[in-house]
C-alpha positions in Angstrom: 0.0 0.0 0.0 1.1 3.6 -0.9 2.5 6.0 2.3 1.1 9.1 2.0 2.1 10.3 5.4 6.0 10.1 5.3 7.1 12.4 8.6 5.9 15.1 11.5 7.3 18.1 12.9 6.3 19.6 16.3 5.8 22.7 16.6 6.6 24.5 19.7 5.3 28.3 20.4 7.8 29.6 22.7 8.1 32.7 24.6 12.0 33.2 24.6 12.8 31.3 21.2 16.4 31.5 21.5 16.4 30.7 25.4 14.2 27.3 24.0 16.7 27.0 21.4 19.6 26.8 23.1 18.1 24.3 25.4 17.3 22.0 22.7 20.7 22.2 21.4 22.6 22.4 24.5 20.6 19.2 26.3 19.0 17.6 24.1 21.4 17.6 20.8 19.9 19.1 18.4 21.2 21.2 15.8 19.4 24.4 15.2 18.9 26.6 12.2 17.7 30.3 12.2 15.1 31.7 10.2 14.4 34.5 12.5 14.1 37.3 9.6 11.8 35.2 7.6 7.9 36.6 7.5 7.1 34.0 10.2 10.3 33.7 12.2 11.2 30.5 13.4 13.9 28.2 14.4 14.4 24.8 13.4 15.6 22.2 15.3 17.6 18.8 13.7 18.4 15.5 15.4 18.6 12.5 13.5 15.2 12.1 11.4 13.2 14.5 14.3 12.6 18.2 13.6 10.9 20.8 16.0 10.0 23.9 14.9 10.1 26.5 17.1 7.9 30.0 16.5 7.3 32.8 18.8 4.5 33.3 21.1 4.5 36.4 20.9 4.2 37.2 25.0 1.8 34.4 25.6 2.4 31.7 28.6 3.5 28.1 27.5 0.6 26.0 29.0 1.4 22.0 28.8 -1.4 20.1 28.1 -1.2 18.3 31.0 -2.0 21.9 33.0 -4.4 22.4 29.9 -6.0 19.3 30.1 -5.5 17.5 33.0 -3.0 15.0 31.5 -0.7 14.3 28.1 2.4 14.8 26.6 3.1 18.1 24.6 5.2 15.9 22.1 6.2 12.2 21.3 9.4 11.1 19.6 9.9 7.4 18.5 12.9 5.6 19.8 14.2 2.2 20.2 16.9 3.8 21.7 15.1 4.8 24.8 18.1 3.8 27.6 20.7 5.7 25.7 18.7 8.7 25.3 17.9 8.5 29.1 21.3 8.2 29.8 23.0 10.8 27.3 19.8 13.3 28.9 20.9 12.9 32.5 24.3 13.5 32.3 23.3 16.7 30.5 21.5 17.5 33.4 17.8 17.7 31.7 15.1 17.1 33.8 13.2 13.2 34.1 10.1 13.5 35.2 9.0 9.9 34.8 11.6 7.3 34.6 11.4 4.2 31.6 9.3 2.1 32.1 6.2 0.0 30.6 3.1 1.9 30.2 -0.7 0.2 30.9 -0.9 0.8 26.6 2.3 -1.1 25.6 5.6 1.4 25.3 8.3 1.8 26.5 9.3 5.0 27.4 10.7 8.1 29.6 9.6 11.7 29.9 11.7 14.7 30.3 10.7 18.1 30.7 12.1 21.1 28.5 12.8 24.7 29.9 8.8 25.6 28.8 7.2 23.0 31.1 6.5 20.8 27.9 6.9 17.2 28.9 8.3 15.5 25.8 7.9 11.5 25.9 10.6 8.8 24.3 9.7 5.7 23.5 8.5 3.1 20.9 5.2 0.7 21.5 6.6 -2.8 22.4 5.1 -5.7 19.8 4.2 -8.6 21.6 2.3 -12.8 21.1 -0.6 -10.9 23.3 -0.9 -7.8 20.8 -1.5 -9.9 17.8 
């Protein structure tokens, strides 16, 4: 069957874009690139195959959506590499707010939170004989 869906970005409104930016690249490894004097400035951020795309709130408060909503991630990035990336995170000094682990729906993942508030989730949903 044809893939019409190939990739997605997050997009992350940000208060202090640069301050966001340099968090991302500082602690998280990503590799940003500045289009600040475009007609919609932005930054984008590269690691690997994940982009986030950072715009400008223009004075507004970051809300998570878990303070939005009750509960939920603000972003989800697909890993099999989830240990590493915990690992390589902590000795950055970036904040864990839940630990890896198995969740009740099947993945395996760990939750940081970025200098916004935004808790960002790594993981990967585990295949197993039961799931079949």
């Amino acid at each position: 069957m044809y893939q019409r869906l190939l990739q997605s970005h997050s997009i992350f409104p940000t208060n202090d874009i640069e301050k966001t930016s340099e968090f991302y690249s500082q602690y998280l490894g990503f590799r940003a690139v500045s289009y600040l004097e475009a007609e919609e400035p932005h930054i984008c951020l590269y690691r690997d195959d994940t982009e986030v795309i950072l715009t400008k709130s223009l004075g507004q408060k970051v809300v998570p959506n878990r303070e939005l909503y009750g509960y939920g991630y603000d972003a989800y990035f697909i890993t099999k590499q989830q240990e590493h990336l915990k690992q390589e995170f902590e000795a950055a000094g970036v904040k864990i707010v839940r630990s890896l682990s198995n969740t009740d729906y099947n993945n395996k993942e760990f939750v940081i939170e970025d200098v916004d508030g935004r808790w960002i989730a790594f993981g990967i949903k585990e295949t197993s004989a039961s799931m079949e």
